[in-house]
N, C-alpha and C positions, 0 to 999 in steps of 0.2 A: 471217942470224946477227946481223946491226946490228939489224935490228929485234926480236930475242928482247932483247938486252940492250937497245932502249931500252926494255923494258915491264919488264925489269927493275928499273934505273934507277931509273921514277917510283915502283915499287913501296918501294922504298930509301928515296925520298924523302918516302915518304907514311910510313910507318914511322918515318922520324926525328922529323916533325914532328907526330907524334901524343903526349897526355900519358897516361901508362901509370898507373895505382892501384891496391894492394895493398888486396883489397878484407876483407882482415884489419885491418887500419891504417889505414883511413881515419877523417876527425875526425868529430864527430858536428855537426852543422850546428845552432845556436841559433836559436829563433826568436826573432828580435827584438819582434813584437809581443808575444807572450805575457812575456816578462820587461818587459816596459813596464807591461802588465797588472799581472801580478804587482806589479811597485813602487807604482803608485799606490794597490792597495790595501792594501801595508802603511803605506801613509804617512797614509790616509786610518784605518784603526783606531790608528796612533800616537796623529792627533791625538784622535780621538774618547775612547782612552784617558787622555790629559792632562789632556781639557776634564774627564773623570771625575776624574780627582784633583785637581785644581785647583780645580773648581767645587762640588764635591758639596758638600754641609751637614753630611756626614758627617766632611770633615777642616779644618773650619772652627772654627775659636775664636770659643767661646758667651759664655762670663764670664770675668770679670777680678776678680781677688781685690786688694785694696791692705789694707796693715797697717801699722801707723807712722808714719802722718800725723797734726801734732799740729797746725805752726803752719799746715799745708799743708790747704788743702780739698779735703778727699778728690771732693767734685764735679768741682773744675779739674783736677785731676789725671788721675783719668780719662777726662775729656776729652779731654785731649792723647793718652792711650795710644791713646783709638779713632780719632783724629784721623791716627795712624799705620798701625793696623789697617786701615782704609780706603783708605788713602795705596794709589794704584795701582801696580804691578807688573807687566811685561812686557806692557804694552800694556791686556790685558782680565784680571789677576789683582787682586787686591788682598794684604795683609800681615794678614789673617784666614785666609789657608791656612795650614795646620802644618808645612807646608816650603817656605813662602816668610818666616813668622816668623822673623825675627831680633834673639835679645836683646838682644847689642851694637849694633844700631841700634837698638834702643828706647832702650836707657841711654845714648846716646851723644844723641839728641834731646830723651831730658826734662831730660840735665843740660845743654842749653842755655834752659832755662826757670826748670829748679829745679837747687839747691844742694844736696848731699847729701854725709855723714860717710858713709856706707855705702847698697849700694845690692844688692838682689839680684831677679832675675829667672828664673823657673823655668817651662817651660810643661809642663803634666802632660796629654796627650790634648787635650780641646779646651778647657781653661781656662790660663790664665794667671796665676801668684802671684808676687806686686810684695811682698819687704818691704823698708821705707826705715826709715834711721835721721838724720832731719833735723842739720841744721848747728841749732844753740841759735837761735832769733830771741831778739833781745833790743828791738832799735825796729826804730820804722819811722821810715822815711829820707822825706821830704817835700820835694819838687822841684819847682817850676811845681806844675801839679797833679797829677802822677805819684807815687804811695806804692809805695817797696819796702821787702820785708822785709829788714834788716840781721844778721848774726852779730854773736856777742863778737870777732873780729878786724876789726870794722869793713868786713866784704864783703858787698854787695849780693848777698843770694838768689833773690831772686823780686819781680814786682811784683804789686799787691795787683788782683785783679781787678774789675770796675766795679761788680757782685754783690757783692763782700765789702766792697768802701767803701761800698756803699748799707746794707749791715748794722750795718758799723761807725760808721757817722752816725746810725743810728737812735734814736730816746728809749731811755732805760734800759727804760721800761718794757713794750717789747715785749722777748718771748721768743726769745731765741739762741740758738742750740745749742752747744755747750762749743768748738768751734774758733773759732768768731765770737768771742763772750767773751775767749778770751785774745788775739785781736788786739784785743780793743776794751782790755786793759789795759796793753799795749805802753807805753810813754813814744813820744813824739812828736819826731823831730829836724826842724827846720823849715832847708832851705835857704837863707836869704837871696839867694842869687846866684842861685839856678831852672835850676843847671848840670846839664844833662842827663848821665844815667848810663847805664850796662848790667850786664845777670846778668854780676857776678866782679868788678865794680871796686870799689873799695878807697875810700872816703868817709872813714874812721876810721880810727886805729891801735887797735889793742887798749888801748894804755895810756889812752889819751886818753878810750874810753867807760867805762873801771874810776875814769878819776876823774871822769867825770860823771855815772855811775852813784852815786857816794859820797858827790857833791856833792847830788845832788837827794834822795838818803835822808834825810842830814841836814838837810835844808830842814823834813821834816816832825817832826824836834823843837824846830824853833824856830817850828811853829806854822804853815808857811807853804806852804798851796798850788801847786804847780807844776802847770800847764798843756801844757809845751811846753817845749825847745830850741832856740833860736838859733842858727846855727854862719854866721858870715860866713867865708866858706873862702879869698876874696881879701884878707880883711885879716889874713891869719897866724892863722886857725882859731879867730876871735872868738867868746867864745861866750857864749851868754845864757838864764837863766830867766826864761822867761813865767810870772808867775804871776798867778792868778784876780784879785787886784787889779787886773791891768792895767800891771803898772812890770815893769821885767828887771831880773833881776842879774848883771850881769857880772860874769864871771871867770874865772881863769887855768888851764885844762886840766892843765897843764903844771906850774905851781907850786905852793905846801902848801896843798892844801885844807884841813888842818883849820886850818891859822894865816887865813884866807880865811875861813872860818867863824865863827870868832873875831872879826873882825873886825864883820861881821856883825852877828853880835847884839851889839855893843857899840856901833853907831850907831845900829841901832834901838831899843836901852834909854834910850840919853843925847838922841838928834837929831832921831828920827823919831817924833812920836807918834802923827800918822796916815799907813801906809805908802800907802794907798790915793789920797793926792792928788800920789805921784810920777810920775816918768816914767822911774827910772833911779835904781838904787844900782852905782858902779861900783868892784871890789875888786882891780882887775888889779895897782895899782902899792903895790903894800907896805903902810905904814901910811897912806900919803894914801885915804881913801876919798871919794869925790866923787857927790853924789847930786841928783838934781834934782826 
């Protein structure tokens, strides 16, 4: 009898230590390599899809349209936009994809170049339409040897490119094309100090070139060539016309041009009768005019 219940017993024990499965409910076993499988190949037509839309020539921007560039060279200008378009992106893209374009970064990089009253940016498929409506150039600003173009509020626009100063030096008698032309008619402000600037800083007040503006108009009814502006900016915004004789005339930005004016032709009617062997008529201090 001991020995029936010891085979009992292990029977018991074999029985508890076995694991039982509802072979309704059991999980379904993954194979790990095939979902490995699986992933690499969706990851490998992702990228192959990407490099398709990123690379193709099909969502690539062709042309760039620009409208409204008067004092601006529509050459430089351009430039820069493809200077952008090119500009690399996420390693092996560049900003000629259609969905890597972005307007407000273009507009936000050409106005650290150029100066613009209005600016708009539209991409239509694979072109690009830029209308600009320029800040006024009225001179250009002359600094060591650096020319930027100026507004009427006296704010540095843009600097003139090595291209457009080779144009604008050129004899009258080669041909320009009409945006060369009206930088070669600008008035000329000459730095004396050679104090370096940047796109946005502020050279002038607005009132200050509205009376040097008025001051060099009327130079040309009393017969008298202007060349150029003077502007000594460390000695309190001195300023001076160059004119083709070779003498300046100082005067006061600031005080009554026309009584200055006035002045004027009344020492070179009475004082001066050849202006050409001075070096200097100076009108800042009232009625003392002093000339040498």
């Amino acid at each position: 009898m001991a020995k029936r219940n010891h085979f009992r017993s292990e029977q018991q024990k074999t029985y508890r230590t076995q694991r039982f499965r509802n072979p309704y409910f059991q999980a379904k076993t993954s194979n790990k390599h095939w979902i490995l499988l699986a992933g690499v190949v969706c990851l490998v037509l992702l990228c192959l899809g990407l490099g398709l839309l990123f690379k193709s020539e099909r969502f690539m921007i062709q042309s760039v349209e620009v409208k409204g560039t008067k004092y601006f060279s529509e050459d430089l200008f351009k430039q820069h936009i493809l200077t952008y378009l090119n500009k690399s992106s996420l390693l092996i893209f560049n900003h000629r994809n259609q969905f890597i374009f972005d307007p407000v970064e273009l507009q936000s990089e050409l106005e650290t170049v150029f100066s613009f009253d209005s600016i708009f940016i539209e991409r239509e498929d694979q072109r690009v339409r830029i209308i600009v409506k320029e800040k006024q150039s009225q001179i250009i600003w002359l600094t060591g040897t650096d020319r930027y173009l100026v507004d009427l509020e006296g704010v540095v626009i843009r600097t003139l490119s090595p291209e457009e100063e080779q144009l604008v030096d050129a004899p009258p008698s080669i041909y320009l094309e009409p945006t060369i032309q009206l930088l070669r008619e600008l008035p000329i402000y000459i730095d004396r100090n050679s104090t370096p600037v940047k796109i946005g800083d502020s050279v002038l007040t607005k009132q200050e070139i509205e009376q040097i503006t008025r001051f060099s108009n009327q130079l040309g009814s009393l017969h008298i060539i202007q060349e150029s502006i003077q502007v000594d900016r460390l000695a309190g915004k001195w300023m001076g016309a160059r004119t083709s004789d070779g003498y300046d005339i100082l005067f006061d930005a600031t005080g009554d041009i026309d009584e200055q004016l006035v002045r004027l032709e009344a020492v070179l009617k009475e004082k001066i009768p050849d202006p050409s062997s001075l070096q200097y008529i100076d009108l800042r201090f009232g009625d003392h005019v002093y000339f040498q």
